[in-house]
C-alpha positions in Angstrom: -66.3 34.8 -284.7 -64.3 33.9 -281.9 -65.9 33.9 -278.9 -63.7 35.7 -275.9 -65.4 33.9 -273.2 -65.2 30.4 -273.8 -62.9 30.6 -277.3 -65.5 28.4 -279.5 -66.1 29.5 -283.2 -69.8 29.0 -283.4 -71.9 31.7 -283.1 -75.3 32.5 -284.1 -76.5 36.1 -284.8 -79.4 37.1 -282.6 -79.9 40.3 -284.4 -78.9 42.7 -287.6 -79.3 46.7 -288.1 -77.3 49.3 -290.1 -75.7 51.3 -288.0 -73.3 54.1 -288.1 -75.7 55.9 -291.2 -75.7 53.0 -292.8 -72.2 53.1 -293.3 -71.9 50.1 -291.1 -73.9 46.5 -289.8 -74.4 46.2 -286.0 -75.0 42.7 -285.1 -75.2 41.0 -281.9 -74.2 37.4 -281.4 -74.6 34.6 -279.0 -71.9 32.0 -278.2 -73.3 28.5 -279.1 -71.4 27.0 -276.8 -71.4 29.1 -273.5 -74.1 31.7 -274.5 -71.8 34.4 -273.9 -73.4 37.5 -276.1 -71.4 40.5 -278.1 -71.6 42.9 -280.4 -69.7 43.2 -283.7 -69.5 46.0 -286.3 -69.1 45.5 -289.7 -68.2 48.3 -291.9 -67.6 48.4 -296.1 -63.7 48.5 -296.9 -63.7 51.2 -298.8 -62.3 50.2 -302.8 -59.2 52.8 -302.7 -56.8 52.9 -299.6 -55.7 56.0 -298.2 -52.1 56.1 -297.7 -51.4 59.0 -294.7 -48.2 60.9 -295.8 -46.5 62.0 -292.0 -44.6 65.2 -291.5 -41.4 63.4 -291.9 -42.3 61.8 -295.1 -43.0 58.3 -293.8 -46.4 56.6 -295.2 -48.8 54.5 -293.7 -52.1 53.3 -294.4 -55.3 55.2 -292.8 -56.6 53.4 -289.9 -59.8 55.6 -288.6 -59.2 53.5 -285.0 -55.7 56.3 -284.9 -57.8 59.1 -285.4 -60.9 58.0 -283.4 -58.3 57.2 -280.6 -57.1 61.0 -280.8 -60.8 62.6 -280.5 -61.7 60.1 -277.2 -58.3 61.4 -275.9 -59.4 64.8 -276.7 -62.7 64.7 -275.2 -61.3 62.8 -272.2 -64.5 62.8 -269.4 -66.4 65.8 -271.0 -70.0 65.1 -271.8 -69.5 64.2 -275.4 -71.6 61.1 -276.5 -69.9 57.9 -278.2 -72.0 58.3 -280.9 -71.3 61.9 -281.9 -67.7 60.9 -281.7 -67.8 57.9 -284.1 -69.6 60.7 -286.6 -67.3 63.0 -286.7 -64.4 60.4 -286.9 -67.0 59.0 -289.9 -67.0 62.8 -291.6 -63.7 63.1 -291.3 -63.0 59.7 -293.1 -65.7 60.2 -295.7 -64.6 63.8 -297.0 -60.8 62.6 -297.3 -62.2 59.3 -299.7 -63.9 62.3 -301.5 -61.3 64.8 -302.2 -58.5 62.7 -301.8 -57.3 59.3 -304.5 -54.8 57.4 -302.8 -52.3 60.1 -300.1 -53.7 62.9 -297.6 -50.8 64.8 -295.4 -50.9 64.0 -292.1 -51.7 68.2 -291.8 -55.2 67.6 -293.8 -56.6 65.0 -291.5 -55.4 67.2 -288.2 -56.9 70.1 -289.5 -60.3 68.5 -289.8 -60.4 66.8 -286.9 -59.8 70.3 -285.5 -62.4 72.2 -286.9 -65.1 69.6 -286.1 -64.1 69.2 -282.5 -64.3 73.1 -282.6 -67.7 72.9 -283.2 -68.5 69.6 -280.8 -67.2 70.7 -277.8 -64.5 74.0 -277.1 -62.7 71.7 -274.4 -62.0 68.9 -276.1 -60.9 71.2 -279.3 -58.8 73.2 -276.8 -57.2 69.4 -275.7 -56.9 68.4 -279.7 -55.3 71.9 -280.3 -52.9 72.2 -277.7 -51.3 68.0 -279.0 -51.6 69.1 -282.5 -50.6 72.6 -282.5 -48.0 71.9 -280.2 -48.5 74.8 -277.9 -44.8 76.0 -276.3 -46.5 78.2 -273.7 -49.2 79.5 -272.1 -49.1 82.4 -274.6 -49.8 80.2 -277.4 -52.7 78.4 -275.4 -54.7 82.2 -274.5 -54.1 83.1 -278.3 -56.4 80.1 -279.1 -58.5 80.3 -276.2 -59.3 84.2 -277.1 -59.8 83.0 -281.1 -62.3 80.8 -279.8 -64.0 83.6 -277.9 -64.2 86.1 -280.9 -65.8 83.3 -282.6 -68.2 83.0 -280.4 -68.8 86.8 -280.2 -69.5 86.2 -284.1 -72.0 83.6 -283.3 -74.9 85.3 -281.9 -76.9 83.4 -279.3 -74.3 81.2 -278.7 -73.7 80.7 -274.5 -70.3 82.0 -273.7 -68.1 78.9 -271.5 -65.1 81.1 -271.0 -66.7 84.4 -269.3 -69.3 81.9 -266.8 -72.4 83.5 -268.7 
């Protein structure tokens, strides 16, 4: 590891954990050189690559950093912990290596990431839906924002953000 501080290559790890689940290693490491400390995260490469078919055909490989970049955008400065963002993103990945072998549609991963920010935070969803769906107006906005309410309705006990109750 590199150290950014000082640009030496010896390091020594001051500690280890799973993190992420399990689905990843957490370790923190000290710079023998300058002392400088970080934190690294080491996940498994999983042993098929997805391949992301885009809506005009063109394939790429998945990178979960594109679609963990789309939720912090999404959630912007609402009160929706780092952690609880990296799970989703995490979900996401893991039930597209399940029901997918080597190409998801661009529309499958989009879809998902929806629904779970639906049920994380309405806001942030509403941010997601309004990229993704690619709203024209403000009609097609209140038609999601009043399909969120009815859900709600549906879901009893549930605090209702849009009426101030």
């Amino acid at each position: 590891m590199i150290c950014p501080a000082c640009g030496a290559d010896e390091d020594r790890v001051v500690d280890s954990r799973a993190a992420d689940g399990g689905h990843a290693i957490r370790r923190r490491r000290e710079c023998a050189r300058c002392g400088h400390r970080l934190t690294t995260y080491e996940r498994h490469e999983r042993a098929s690559r997805l391949v992301v078919v885009k809506k005009d055909g063109a394939r790429t490989p998945f990178d979960r950093s594109h679609v963990l970049n789309g939720v912090r955008a999404a959630c912007g400065k609402r009160p929706v912990p780092e952690a609880d963002k990296d799970a989703l993103v995490e979900a996401v990945e893991a039930q597209l290596h399940r029901e997918f072998d080597r190409e998801v549609p661009s529309r499958e991963i989009g879809e998902r990431v929806a629904s779970r920010l639906r049920e994380l935070d309405e806001i942030a969803y509403i941010r997601y839906a309004s990229e993704y769906y690619s709203f024209k107006t403000l009609d097609d906005l209140a038609v999601e924002v009043t399909n969120l309410r009815s859900r709600r309705k549906d879901a009893p006990g549930q605090e209702n953000l849009f009426s101030g109750k």
